[in-house]
C-alpha positions as CSV (number, residue, x, y, z in Angstrom):
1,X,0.0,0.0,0.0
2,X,1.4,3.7,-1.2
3,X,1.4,6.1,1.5
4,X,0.5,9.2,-0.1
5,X,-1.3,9.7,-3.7
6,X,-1.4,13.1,-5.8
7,X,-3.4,13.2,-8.2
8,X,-1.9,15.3,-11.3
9,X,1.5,16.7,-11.5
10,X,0.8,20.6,-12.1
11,X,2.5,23.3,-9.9
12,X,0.0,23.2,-7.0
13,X,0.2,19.2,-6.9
14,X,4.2,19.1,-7.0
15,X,4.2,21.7,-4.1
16,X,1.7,19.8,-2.4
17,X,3.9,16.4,-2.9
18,X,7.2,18.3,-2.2
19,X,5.7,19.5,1.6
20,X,4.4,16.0,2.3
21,X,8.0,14.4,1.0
22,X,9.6,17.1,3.1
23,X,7.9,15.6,6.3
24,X,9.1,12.1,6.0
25,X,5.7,10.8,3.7
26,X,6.2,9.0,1.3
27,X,4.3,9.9,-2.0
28,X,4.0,9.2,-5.6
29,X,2.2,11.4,-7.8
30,X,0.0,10.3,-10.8
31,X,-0.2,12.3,-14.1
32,X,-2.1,12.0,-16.9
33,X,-0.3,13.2,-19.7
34,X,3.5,12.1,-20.7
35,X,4.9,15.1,-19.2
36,X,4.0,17.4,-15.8
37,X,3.2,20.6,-15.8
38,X,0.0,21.1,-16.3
39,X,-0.9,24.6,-17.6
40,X,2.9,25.6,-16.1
41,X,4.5,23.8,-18.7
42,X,6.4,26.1,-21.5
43,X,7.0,23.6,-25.0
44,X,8.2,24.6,-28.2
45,X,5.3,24.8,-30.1
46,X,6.9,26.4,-33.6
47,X,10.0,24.8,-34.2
48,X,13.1,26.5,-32.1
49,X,10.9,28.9,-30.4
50,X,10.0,28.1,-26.9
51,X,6.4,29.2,-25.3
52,X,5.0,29.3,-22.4
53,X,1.5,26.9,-22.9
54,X,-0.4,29.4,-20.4
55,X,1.0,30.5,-17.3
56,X,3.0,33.9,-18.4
57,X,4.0,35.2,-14.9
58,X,4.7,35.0,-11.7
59,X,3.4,37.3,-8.9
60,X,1.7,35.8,-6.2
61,X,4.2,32.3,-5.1
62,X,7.4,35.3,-4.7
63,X,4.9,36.8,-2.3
64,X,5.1,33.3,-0.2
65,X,7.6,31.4,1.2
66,X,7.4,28.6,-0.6
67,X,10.3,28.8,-2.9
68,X,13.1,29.3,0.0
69,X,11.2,26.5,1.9
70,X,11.4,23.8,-0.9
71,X,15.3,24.7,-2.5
72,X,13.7,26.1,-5.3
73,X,17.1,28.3,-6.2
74,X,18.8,25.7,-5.5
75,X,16.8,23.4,-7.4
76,X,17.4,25.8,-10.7
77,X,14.9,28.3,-10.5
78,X,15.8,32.3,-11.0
79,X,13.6,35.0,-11.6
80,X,14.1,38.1,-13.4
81,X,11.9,41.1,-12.3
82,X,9.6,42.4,-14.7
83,X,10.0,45.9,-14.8
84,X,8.1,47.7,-16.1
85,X,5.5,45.4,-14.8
86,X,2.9,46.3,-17.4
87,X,2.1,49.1,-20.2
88,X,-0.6,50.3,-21.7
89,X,0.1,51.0,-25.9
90,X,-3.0,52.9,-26.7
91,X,-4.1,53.0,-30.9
92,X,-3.4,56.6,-30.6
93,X,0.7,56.4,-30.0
94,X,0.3,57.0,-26.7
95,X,2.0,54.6,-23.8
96,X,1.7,54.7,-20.5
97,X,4.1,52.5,-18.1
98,X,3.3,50.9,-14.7
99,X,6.7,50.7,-13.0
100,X,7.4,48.5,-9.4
101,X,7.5,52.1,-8.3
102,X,4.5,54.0,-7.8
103,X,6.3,57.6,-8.3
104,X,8.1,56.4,-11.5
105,X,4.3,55.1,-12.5
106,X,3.2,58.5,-11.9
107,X,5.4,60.3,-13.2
108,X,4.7,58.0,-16.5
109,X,1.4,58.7,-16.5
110,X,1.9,62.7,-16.1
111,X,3.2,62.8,-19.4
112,X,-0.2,62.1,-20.9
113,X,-2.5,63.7,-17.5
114,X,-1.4,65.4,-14.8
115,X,-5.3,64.8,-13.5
116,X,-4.7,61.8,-13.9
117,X,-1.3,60.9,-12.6
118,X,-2.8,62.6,-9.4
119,X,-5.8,60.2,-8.9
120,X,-3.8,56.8,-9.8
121,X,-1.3,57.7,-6.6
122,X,-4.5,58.6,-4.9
123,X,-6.6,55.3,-6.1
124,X,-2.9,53.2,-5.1
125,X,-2.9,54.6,-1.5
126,X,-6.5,53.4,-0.7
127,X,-5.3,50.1,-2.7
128,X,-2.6,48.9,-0.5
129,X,-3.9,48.3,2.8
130,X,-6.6,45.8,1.4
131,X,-3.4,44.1,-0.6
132,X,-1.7,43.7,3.2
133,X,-4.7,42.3,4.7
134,X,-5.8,39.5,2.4
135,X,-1.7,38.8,2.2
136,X,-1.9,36.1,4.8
137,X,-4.8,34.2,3.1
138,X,-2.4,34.3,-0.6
139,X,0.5,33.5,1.9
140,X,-1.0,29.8,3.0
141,X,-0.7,31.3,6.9
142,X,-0.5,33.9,9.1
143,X,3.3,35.3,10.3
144,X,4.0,37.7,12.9
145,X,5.0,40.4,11.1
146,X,2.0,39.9,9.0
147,X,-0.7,40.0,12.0
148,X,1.3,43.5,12.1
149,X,0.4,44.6,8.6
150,X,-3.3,43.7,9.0
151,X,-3.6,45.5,11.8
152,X,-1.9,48.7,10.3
153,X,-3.8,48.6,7.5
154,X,-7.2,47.9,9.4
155,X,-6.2,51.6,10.8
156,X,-5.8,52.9,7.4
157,X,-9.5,51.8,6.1
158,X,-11.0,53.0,9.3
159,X,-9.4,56.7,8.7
160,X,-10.9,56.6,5.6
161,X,-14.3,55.6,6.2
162,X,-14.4,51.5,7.2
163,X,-17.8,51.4,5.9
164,X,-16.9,52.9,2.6
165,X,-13.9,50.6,2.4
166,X,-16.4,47.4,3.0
167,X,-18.9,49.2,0.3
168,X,-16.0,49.5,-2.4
169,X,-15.3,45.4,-1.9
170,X,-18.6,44.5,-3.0
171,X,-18.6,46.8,-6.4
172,X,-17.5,45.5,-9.5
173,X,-14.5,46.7,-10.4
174,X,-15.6,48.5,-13.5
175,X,-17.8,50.4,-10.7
176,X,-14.3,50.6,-8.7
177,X,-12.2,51.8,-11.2
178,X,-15.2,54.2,-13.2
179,X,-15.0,55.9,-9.0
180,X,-12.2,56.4,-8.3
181,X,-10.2,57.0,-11.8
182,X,-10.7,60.0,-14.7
183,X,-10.3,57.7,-17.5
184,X,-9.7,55.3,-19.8
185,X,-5.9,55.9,-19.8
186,X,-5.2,53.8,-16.9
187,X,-8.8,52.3,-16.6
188,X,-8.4,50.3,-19.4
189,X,-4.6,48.7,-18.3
190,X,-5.9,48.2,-15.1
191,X,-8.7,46.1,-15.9
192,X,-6.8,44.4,-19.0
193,X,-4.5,42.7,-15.6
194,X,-7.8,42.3,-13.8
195,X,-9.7,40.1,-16.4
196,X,-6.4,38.2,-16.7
197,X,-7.7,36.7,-13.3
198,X,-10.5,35.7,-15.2
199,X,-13.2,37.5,-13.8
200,X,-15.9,40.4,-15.3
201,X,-15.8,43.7,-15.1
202,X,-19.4,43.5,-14.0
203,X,-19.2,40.8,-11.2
204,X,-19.9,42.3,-8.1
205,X,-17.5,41.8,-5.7
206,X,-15.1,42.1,-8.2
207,X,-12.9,45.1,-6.8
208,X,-10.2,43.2,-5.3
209,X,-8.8,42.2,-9.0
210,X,-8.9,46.1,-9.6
211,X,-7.4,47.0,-6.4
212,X,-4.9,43.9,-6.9
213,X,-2.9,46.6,-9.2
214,X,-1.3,47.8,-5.8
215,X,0.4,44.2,-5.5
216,X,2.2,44.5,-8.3
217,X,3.8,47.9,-7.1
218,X,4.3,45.7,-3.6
219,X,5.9,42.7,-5.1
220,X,6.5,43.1,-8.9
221,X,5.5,40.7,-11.3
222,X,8.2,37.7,-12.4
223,X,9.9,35.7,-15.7
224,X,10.7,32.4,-14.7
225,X,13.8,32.0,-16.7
226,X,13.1,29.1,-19.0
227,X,10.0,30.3,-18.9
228,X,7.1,28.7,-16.4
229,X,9.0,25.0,-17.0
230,X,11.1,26.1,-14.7
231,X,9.6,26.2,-12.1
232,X,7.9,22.8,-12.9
233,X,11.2,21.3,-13.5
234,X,12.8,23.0,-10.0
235,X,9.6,21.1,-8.3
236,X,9.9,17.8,-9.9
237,X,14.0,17.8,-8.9
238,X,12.7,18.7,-5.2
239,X,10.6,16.0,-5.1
240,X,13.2,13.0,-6.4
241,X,15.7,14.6,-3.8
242,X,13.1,14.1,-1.3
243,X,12.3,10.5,-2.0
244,X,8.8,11.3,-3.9
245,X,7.9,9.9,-7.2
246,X,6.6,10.7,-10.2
247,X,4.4,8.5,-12.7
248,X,3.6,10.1,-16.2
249,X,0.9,9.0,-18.7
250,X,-0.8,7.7,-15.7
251,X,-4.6,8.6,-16.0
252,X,-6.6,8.2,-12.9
253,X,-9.9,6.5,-13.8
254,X,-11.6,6.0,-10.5
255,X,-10.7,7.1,-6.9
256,X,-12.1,4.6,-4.6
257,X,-13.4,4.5,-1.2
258,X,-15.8,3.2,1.3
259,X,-18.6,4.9,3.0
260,X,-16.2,7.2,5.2
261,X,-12.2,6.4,3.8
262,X,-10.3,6.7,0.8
263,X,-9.2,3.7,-0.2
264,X,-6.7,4.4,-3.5
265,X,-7.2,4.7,-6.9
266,X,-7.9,2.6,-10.2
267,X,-5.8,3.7,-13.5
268,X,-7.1,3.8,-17.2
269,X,-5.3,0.7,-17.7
270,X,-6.6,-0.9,-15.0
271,X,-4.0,-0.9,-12.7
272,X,-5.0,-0.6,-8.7
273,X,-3.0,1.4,-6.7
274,X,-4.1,1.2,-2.6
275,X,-3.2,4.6,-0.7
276,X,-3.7,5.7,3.1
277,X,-3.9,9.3,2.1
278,X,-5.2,10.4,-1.6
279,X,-4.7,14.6,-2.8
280,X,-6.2,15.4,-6.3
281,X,-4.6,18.6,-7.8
282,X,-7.4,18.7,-10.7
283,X,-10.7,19.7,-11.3
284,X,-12.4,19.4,-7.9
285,X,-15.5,18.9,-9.7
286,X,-13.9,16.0,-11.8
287,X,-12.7,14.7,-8.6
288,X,-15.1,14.8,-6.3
289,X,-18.1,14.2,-8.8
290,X,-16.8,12.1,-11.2
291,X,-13.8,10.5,-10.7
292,X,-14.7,9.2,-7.1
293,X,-16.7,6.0,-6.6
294,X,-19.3,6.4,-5.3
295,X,-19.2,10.2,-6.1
296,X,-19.5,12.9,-3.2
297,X,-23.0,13.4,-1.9
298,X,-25.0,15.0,0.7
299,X,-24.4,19.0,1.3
300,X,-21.0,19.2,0.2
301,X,-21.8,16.9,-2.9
302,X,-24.5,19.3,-2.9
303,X,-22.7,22.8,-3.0
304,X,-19.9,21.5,-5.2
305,X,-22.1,20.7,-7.9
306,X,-23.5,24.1,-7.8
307,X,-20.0,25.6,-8.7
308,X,-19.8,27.9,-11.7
309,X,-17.9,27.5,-14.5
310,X,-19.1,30.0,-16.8
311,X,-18.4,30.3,-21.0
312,X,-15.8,33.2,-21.2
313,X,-12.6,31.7,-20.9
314,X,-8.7,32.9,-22.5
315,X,-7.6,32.3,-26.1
316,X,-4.0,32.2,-26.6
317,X,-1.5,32.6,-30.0
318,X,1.9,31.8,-29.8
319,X,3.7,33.9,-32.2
320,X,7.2,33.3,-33.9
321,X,9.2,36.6,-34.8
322,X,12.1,37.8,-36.0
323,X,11.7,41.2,-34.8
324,X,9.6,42.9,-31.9
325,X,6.9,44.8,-31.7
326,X,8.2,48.6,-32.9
327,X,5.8,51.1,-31.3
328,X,5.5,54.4,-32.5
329,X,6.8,55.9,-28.7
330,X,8.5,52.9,-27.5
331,X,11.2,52.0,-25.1
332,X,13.3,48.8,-24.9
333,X,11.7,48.5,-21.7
334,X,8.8,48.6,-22.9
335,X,8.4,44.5,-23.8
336,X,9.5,43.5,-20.2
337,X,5.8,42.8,-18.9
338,X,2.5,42.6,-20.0
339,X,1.8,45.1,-23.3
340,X,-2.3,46.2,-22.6
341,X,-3.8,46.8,-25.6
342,X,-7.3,47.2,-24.0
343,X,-7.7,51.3,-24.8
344,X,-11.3,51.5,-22.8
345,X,-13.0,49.5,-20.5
346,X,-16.6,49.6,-21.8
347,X,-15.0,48.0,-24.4
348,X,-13.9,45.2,-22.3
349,X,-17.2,44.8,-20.6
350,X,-19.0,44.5,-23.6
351,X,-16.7,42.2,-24.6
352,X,-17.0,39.6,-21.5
353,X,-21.1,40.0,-22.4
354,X,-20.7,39.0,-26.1
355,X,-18.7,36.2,-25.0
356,X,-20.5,34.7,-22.2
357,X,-23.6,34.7,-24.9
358,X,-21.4,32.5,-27.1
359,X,-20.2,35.7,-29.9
360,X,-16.7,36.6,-30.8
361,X,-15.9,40.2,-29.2
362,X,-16.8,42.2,-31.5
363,X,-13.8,44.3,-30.5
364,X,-11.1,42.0,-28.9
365,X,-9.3,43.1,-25.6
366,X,-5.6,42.0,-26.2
367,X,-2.6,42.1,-24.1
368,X,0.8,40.2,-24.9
369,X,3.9,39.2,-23.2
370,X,6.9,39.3,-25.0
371,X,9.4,36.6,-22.6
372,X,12.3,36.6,-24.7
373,X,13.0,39.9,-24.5
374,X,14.4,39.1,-21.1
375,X,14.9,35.5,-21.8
376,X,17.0,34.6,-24.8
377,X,17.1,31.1,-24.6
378,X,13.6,30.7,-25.4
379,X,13.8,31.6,-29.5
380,X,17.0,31.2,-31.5
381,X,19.6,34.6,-31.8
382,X,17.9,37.2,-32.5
383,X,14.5,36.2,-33.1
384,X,11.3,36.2,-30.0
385,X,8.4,34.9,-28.8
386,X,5.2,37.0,-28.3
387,X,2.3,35.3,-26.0
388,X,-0.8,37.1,-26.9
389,X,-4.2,36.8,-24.8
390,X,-7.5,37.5,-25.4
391,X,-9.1,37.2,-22.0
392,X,-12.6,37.4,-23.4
393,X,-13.2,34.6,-25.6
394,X,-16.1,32.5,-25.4
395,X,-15.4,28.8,-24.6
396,X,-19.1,27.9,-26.7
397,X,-18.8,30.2,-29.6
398,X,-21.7,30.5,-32.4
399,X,-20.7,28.6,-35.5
400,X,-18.1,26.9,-33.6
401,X,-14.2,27.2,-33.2
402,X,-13.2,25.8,-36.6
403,X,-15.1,28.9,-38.3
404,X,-13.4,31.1,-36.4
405,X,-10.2,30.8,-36.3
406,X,-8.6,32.4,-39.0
407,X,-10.3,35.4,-38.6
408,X,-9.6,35.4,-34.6
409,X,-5.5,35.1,-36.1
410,X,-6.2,38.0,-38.6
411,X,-7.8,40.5,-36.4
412,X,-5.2,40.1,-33.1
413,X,-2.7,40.2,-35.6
414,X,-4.0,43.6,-37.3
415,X,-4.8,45.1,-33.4
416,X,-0.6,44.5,-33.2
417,X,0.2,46.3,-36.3
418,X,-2.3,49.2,-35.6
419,X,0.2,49.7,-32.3
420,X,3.5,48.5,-34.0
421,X,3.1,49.1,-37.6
422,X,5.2,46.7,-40.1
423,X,4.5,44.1,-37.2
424,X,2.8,41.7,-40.0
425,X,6.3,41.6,-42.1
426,X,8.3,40.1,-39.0
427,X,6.0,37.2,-38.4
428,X,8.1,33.9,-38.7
429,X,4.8,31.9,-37.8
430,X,1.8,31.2,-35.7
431,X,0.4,29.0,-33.5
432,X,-3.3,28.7,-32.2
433,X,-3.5,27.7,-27.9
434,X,-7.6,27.9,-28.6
435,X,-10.5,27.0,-25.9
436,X,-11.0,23.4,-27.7
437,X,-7.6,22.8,-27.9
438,X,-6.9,24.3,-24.3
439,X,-9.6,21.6,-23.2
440,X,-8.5,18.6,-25.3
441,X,-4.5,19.1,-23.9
442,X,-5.0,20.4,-20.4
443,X,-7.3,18.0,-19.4
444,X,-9.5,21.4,-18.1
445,X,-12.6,21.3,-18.2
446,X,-15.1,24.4,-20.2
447,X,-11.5,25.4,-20.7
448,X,-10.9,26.9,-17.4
449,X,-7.1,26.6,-16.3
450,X,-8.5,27.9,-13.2
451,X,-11.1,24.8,-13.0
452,X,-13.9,26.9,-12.2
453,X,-14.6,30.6,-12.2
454,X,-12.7,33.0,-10.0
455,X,-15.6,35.0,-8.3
456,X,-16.3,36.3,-4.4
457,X,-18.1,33.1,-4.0
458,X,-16.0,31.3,-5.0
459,X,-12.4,32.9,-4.0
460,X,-10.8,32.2,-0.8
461,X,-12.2,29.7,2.3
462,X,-15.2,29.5,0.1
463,X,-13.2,27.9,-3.2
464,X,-14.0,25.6,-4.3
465,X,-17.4,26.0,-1.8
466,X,-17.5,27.0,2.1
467,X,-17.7,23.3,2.8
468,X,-14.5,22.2,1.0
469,X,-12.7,25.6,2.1
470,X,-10.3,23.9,4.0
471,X,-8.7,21.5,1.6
472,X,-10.6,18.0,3.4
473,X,-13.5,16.4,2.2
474,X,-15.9,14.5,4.3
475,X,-13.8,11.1,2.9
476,X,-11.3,10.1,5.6
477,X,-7.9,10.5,3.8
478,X,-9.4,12.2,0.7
479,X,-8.3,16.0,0.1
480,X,-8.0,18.4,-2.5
481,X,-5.8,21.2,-4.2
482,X,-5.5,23.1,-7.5
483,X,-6.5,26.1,-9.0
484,X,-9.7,25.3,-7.9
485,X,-9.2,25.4,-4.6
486,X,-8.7,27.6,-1.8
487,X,-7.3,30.6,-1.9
488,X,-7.3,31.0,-5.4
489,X,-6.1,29.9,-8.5
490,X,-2.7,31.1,-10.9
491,X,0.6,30.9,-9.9
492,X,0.2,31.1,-5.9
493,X,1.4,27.4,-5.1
494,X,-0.5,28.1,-2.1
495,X,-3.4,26.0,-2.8
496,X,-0.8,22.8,-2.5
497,X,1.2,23.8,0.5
498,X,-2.6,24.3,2.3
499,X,-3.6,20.8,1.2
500,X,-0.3,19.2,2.3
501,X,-0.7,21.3,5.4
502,X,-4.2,19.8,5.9
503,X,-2.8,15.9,5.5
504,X,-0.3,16.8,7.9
505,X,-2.5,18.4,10.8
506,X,-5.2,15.5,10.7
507,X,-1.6,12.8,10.5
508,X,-1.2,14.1,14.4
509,X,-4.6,14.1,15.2
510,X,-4.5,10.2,14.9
């Protein structure tokens, strides 16, 4: 009989397996496809150019402690700051850069509006103290010095109006940003990052992704170099150091159990594999609903099914160049982070409503990363790699994917040129990371790298519901992590050092 089982071999269930392996368990993970990774992985996917499959930075795990507590420099893993962390190349000419620092940001933004350079530092200093109180929650646990920081910044909301502060949580953060911001000159780069969390402009509740802007002058955003395989790659070395093990190309068909303890799992080929503790890192829906025999019922079974998962979802191109993007008032710093293309947010919002009805945007909201620009290795000498998102694109489109495809490539491609022009002539080649194809290779669900949506409701000790908050399931032995699960999806790695937390808490209770 296995000690412990993981279920799926992305970053949150390699984390997960590292803590456990770390503690003297001995565990074996399971994953599906020939290679871990899961939406972390970074493949070539045009010949000699390198791309990272969907994860394209790193924010919240170098808030943690997680890399320093599992050898991940050791292990291989560097970062390179992303600096500036994000701008904002408007159709007009016209950029606007969000730097780590808030003063250089301002000052950027001065250039184009003074007015508004004033209410960004303004909108950043009522920001911050709700990033330093939900920091524990991304953080996996509460430190001393951040018990400090919560209480500070509990101070700060009360001087300017606690019950304003609460009112401003529950708006959307169109709402948010339309209140507190002149225009669309840093309205629409703001909410280009927040719908990269994958959530609405017009979800109530929604605020935090708006006010999550503040983090990224707190922490910066990060380049894994070797791109987001790196990191996967740093975890998988961890883990073989540590004694764990890890099985590719092994699909988990059934998780079994009896009426109160898990009991181990049955593989697509048959196999049976007997386990005293079992943590899936997928879908928790898949896992909990499907792939567990019999399935979970009662009020959790209950609650979980009732988890949305709605049709607006990310479409991806890779794209092959031999030249970057040349904008009309552009820097070399300028292709460090994300590259907003989203010029106005009613755009955006009537963008997330065309797609959740099942149309193509009628206007697309793009942004793009351009990685080798700090990363070399990832194309061959003197050519790059340019990751470009649509964050709006419906999962269920009218007249299907097939029909739509070409004319998706065209019109991202001419949004690019309109901003860079002569960007057409230095494509090398393309390559489409499309909702049906996101589903077929990622294993995720209604194309969701997230598993389900990220919404108030569903976001913190109530993800995946308030029942399964905690990362334990009403099955003896049976828990669960990945982006669907508490706190929150992305790049966090928190959601596996919770669950591994979890087994190890209940292993002293016994």
């Amino acid at each position: 009989m296995e000690d412990v089982l993981v279920i799926g071999a992305g970053h949150n269930g390699l984390i997960a397996a590292c803590y456990l392996a770390m503690s003297g368990r001995q565990v074996t993970v399971l994953e599906a496809l020939d290679r871990p990774g899961g939406g972390s992985r970074t493949e070539e996917r045009i010949p000699g150019y390198r791309f990272n499959l969907h994860s394209a930075a790193h924010n919240i795990i170098n808030m943690t402690s997680i890399p320093s507590e599992l050898g991940l420099r050791d292990a291989g893993l560097t970062y390179m700051e992303m600096d500036p962390f994000s701008v904002a190349v408007r159709e007009t000419g016209e950029i606007v850069r969000f730097y780590r620092s808030i003063e250089k940001t301002v000052d950027s933004i001065a250039q184009v509006d003074i007015a508004e350079a004033h209410a960004y530092k303004e909108f950043m200093d009522r920001a911050l103290p709700y990033i330093e109180l939900i920091l524990p929650a991304m953080r996996g646990g509460t430190q001393l010095k951040d018990l400090y920081r919560v209480i500070k910044s509990i101070n700060q909301l009360r001087r300017s109006s606690l019950a304003e502060s609460i009112y401003d949580l529950s708006l959307p953060y169109e709402s948010l940003l339309t209140k507190y911001l002149r225009s669309d000159l840093t309205r629409g780069p703001i909410a280009a990052f927040a719908a990269h969390g994958g959530i609405g402009p017009s979800v109530s509740g929604g605020a935090i992704f708006a006010l999550w802007q503040a983090a990224y002058h707190r922490f910066g955003q990060w380049h894994a170099i070797g791109g987001s395989q790196a990191l996967i790659d740093a975890l998988v070395l961890r883990l073989k150091t540590l004694g764990g093990t890890l099985r590719c190309s092994a699909r988990v068909a059934a998780i079994e159990r009896d009426s109160s303890q898990v009991r181990g799992v049955v593989l697509e080929t048959g196999e049976k594999i007997y386990a005293r503790t079992v943590v899936t890192a997928i879908d928790p829906k898949t896992a909990l609903l499907e792939l567990l025999k019999p399935s979970l019922s009662g009020k959790s079974g209950a609650e979980l099914s009732g988890v949305q998962r709605g049709n607006v979802v990310q479409s991806l191109l890779h794209i092959a160049v031999d030249r970057l993007p040349q904008y009309r008032e552009g820097r070399v710093e300028d292709w460090n982070g994300l590259q907003s293309y989203v010029d106005s947010l009613s755009d955006l919002t009537q963008a997330w409503k065309e797609a959740e009805a099942g149309y193509m945007p009628s206007k697309l909201p793009l942004y793009i990363f351009t990685p080798s620009a700090l990363d070399p290795s990832l194309a061959p000498s003197h050519h790059h790699t340019i990751y470009l998102a649509c964050p709006a694109a419906p999962y269920i489109v009218r007249d299907g994917w097939h029909g739509q495809k070409q004319q998706f490539i065209e019109r991202a491609i001419s949004t690019i040129e309109s901003r860079a022009p002569g960007f057409s002539d230095t494509i090398v080649d393309v390559n489409t990371y499309l909702p049906e194809e996101m589903y077929i290779d990622g294993l995720w669900p209604g194309a969701h790298p997230m598993h389900i949506d990220i919404s108030p409701s569903q976001l913190g000790i109530f993800r995946p519901t308030r029942t399964l908050g905690q990362h334990r399931t009403p099955i003896s032995g049976l828990y669960i992590s990945g982006a669907g699960t508490a706190p929150t999806g992305g790049i966090a790695g928190t959601p596996g050092k919770m669950a591994a937390l979890a087994v190890l808490r209940d292993s002293k209770k016994r």
